[in-house]
C-alpha positions as CSV (number, residue, x, y, z in Angstrom):
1,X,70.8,-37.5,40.5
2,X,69.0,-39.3,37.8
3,X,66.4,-41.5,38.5
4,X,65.4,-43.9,35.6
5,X,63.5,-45.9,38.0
6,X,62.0,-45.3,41.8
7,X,61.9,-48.4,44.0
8,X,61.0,-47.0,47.4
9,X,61.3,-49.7,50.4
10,X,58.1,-48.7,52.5
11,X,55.1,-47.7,50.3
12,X,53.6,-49.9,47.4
13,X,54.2,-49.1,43.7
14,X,50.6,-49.5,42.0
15,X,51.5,-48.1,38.6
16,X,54.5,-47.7,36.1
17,X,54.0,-45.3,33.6
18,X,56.1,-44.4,30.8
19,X,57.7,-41.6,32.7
20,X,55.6,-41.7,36.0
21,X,56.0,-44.1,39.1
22,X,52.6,-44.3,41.3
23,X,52.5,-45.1,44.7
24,X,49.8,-45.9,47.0
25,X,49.6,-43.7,50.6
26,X,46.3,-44.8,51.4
27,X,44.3,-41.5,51.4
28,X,46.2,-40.0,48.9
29,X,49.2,-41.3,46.1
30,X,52.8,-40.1,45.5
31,X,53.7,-39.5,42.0
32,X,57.7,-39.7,40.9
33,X,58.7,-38.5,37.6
34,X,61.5,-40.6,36.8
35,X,63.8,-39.1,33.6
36,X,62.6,-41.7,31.5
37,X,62.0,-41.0,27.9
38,X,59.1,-42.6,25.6
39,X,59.1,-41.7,22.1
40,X,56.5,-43.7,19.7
41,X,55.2,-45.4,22.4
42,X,58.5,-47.3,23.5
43,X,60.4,-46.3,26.6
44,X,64.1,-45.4,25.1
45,X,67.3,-47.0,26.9
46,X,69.1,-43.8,28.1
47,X,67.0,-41.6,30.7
48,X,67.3,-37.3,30.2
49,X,69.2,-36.1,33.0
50,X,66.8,-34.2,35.4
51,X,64.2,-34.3,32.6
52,X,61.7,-35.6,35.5
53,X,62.6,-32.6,37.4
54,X,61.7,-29.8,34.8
55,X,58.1,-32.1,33.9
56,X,57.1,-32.1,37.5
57,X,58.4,-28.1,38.2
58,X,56.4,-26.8,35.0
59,X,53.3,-28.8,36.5
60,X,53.0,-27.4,39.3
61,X,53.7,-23.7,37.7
62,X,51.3,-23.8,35.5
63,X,49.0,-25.9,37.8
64,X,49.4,-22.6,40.5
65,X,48.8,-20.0,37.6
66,X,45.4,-21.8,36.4
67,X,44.1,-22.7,39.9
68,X,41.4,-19.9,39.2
69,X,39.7,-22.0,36.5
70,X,40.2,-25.1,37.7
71,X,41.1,-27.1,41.1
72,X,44.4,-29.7,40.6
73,X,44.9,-33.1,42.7
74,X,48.1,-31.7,44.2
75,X,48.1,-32.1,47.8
76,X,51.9,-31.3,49.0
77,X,55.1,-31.0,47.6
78,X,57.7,-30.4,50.9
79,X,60.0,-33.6,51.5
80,X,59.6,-32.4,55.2
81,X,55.8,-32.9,54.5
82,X,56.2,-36.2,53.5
83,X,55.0,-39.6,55.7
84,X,57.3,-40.5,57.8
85,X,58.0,-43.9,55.9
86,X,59.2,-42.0,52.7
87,X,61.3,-39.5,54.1
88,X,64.5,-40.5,54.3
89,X,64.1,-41.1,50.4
90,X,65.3,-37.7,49.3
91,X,67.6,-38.7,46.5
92,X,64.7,-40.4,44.9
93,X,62.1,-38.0,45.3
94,X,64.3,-35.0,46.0
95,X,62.5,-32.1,43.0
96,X,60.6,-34.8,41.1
97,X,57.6,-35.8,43.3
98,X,54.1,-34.8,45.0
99,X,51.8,-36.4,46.9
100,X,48.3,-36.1,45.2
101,X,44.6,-36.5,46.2
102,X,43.4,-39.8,44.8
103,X,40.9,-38.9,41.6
104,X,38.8,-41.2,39.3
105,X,40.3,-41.0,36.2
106,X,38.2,-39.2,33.3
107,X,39.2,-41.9,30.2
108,X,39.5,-39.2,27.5
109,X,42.8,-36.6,27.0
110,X,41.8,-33.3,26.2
111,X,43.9,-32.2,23.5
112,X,43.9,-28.5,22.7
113,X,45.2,-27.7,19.1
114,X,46.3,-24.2,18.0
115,X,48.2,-24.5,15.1
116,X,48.5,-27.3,12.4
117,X,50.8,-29.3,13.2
118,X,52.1,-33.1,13.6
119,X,48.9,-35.6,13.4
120,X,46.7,-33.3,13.0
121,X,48.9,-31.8,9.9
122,X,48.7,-35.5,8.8
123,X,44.9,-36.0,9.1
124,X,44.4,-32.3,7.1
125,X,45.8,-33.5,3.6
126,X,44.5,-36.4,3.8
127,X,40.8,-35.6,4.5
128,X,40.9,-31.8,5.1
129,X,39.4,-32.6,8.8
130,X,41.1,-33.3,11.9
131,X,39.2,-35.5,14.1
132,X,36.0,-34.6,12.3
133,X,36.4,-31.1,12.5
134,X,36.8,-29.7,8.4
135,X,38.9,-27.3,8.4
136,X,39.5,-24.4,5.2
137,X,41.2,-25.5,2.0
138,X,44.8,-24.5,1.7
139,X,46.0,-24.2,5.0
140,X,50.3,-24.9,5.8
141,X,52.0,-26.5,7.8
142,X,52.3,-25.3,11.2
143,X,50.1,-22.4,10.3
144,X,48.0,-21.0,13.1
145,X,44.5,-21.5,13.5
146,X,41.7,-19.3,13.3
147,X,40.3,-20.5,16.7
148,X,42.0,-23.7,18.7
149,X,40.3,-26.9,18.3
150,X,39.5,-29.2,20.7
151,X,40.1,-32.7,19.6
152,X,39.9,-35.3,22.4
153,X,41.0,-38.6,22.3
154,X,40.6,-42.3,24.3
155,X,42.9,-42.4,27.1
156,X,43.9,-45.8,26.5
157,X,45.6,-47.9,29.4
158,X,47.9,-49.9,26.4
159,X,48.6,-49.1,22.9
160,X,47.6,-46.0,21.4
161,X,45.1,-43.5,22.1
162,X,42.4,-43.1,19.5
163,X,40.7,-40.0,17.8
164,X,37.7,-39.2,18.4
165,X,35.1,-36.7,18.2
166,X,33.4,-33.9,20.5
167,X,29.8,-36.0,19.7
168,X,31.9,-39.1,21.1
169,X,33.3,-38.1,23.7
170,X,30.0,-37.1,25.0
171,X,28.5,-40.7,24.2
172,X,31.5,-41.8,26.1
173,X,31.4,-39.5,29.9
174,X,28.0,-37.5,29.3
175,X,26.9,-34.0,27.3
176,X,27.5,-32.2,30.6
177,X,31.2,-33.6,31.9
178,X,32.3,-33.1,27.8
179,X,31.1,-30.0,27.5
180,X,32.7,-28.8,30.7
181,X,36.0,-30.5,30.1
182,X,35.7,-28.6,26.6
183,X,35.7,-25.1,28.7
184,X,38.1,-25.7,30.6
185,X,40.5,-26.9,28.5
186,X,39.9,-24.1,25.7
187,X,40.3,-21.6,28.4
188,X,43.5,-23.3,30.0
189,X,45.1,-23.3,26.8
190,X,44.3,-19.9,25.6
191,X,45.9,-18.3,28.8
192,X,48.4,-20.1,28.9
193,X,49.3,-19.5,24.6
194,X,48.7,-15.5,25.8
195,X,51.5,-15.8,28.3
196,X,54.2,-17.4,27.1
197,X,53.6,-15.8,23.9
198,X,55.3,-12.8,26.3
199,X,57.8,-15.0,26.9
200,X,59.1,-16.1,23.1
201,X,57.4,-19.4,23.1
202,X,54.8,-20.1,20.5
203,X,52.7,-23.3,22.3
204,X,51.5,-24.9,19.4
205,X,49.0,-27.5,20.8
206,X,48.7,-29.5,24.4
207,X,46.7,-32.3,26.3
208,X,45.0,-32.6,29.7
209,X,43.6,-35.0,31.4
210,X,41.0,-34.4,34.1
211,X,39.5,-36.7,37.0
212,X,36.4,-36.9,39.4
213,X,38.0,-35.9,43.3
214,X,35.0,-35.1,45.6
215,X,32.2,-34.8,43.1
216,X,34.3,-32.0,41.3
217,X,36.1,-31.8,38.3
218,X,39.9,-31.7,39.5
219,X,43.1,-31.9,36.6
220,X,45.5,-34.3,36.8
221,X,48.5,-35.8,35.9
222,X,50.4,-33.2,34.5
223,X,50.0,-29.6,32.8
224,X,51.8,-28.2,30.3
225,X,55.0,-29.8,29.7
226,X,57.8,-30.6,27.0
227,X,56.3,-33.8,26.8
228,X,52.8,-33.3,26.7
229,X,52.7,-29.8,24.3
230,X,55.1,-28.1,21.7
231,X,56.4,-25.5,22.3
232,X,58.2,-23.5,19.4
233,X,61.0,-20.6,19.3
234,X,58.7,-17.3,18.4
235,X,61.8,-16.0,16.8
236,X,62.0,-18.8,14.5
237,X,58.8,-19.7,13.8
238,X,58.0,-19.7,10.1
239,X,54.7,-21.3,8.4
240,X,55.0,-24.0,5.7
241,X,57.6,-26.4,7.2
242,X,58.2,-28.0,10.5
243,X,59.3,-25.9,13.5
244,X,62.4,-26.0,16.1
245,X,61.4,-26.8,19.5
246,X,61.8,-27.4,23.3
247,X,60.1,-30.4,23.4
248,X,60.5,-33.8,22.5
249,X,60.1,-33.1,19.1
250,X,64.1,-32.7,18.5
251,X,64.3,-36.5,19.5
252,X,61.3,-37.6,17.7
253,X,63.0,-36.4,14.6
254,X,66.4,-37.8,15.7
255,X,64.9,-41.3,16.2
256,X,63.3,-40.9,12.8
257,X,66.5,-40.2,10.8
258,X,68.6,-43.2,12.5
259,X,66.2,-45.2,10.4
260,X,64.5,-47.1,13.3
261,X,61.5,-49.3,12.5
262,X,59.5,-47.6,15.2
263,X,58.4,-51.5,15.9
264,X,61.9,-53.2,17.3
265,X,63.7,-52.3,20.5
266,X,64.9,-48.2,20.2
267,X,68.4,-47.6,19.4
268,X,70.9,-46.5,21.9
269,X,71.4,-42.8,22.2
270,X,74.2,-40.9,21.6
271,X,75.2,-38.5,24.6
272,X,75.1,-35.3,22.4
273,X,71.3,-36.4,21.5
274,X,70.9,-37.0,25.5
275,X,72.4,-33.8,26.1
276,X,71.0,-31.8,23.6
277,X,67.3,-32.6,24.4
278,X,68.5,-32.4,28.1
279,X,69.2,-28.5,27.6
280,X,66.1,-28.1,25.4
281,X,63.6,-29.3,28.4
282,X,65.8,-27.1,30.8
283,X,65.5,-24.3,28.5
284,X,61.8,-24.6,28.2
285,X,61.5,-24.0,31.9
286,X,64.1,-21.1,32.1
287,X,61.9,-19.6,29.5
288,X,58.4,-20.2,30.4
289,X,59.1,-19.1,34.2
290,X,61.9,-17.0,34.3
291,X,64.0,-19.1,36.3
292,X,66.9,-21.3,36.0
293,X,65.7,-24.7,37.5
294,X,69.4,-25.6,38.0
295,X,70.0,-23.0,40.3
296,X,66.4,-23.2,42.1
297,X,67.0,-27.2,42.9
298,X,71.0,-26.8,43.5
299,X,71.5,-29.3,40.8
300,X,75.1,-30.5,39.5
């Protein structure tokens, strides 16, 4: 079943994200990840089969195996859970959905950088500095970083999210909230890098974002994902060029080399692109849990 867009008949859709459908269920929301795929900040025509399934599935893994340092805003998964007005809409939300406690949005992502790598590759030979931070002279593409950085950005509702830095960002939500968010998200990534490392995936950098649920400091949204970190091939990984990888990255470069403005309408994708960055996002799970998501979900 792909699902490019969710239009359930009972319950009111508050948000459309670029992937993610929001519904409101009163006390709590129900978040669908559709199989839509943004690239540059344009949804593309063609939907990744089950792609909605492997972002919300590696959520909630990594969301279980961090719960220790962090609480998340997940409040049920189990269709048979589910209010009785969204039941019956299995083939919708069927693997791609949970219901969540409703959280005040912290406005900044948390992004978590641990090699050198895409913008932040861009910023360091321009300035030697990414997002204020200066950084050693001579340092290669994709190399790996003496410590992660922590580089937040503006979590903007339109557009593109903005750079900026740690003294910012504590302007922006307060010393104490920044600082914590800083923690959390250094240690998140750190365990997370130590694990799959085990598991022949180099994660080369991530975001979070984080919200208010109860006075507390919940995360949100989603954790860990093909779309929201790179992940890299440890067996192929080599410093001074750009890597192979299980995220979206294939496609980024893809949409690059058709020669596409990055301004007009996407062009159409070709189904051995579709299917290509289909198995990479499958794969991604298979290797970072150990289990064939295909098999786990019954899926054609």
């Amino acid at each position: 079943m792909i699902v490019k867009e969710s239009e359930l008949k009972n319950v009111k859709k508050i948000s459309r994200g670029k992937v993610r459908d929001i519904y409101d269920l009163g006390e709590k929301l129900l978040i669908v990840t559709t199989d839509r795929m943004s690239a540059f900040d344009h949804i593309l025509p063609e939907p990744i089969p089950h792609k909605g399934m492997v972002l919300n599935h590696l959520s909630l893994f990594w969301f279980d195996m961090m719960k220790d340092l962090i609480p998340h805003h997940v409040a049920e998964t189990d269709l048979s859970r589910y209010p009785e007005e969204i039941r019956n809409e299995e083939n919708t939300l069927y693997g791609r959905s949970m219901i969540v406690h409703k959280a005040e949005p912290i406005k900044v992502e948390c992004i978590v950088r641990g090699y050198i790598t895409g913008s932040g590759w861009s910023s360091y030979r321009k300035s030697g500095e990414i997002c204020g931070i200066a950084l050693p002279e001579g340092l290669r593409e994709s190399q790996k970083l003496e410590e992660p950085l922590f580089t937040p950005t503006t979590k903007a509702d339109e557009g593109h999210d903005e750079n900026i830095t740690f003294e910012e960002m504590k302007n922006l939500i307060g010393s104490s909230t920044a600082d914590k968010l800083k923690e959390i998200s250094l240690s998140i990534y750190l365990r997370a890098r130590e694990y799959a490392a085990r598991r022949g995936i180099i994660i080369a950098d991530t975001k979070m974002e984080f919200g208010i649920y109860r006075g507390e400091i919940i995360i949100i949204d989603e954790l860990l994902t093909p779309d929201s970190s790179r992940f890299w091939p440890a067996d192929r990984y080599e410093t001074g060029r750009s890597q192979e990888s299980f995220d979206k990255q294939y496609l980024r470069d893809w949409l690059t080399s058709s020669g596409w403005d990055k301004e007009s309408a996407p062009p159409h994708l070709p189904e051995d692109v579709i299917e290509k960055t289909r198995s990479k996002y499958l794969e991604a799970y298979r290797l970072i849990t150990g289990e064939d998501l295909t098999s786990v979900l019954k899926m054609e």
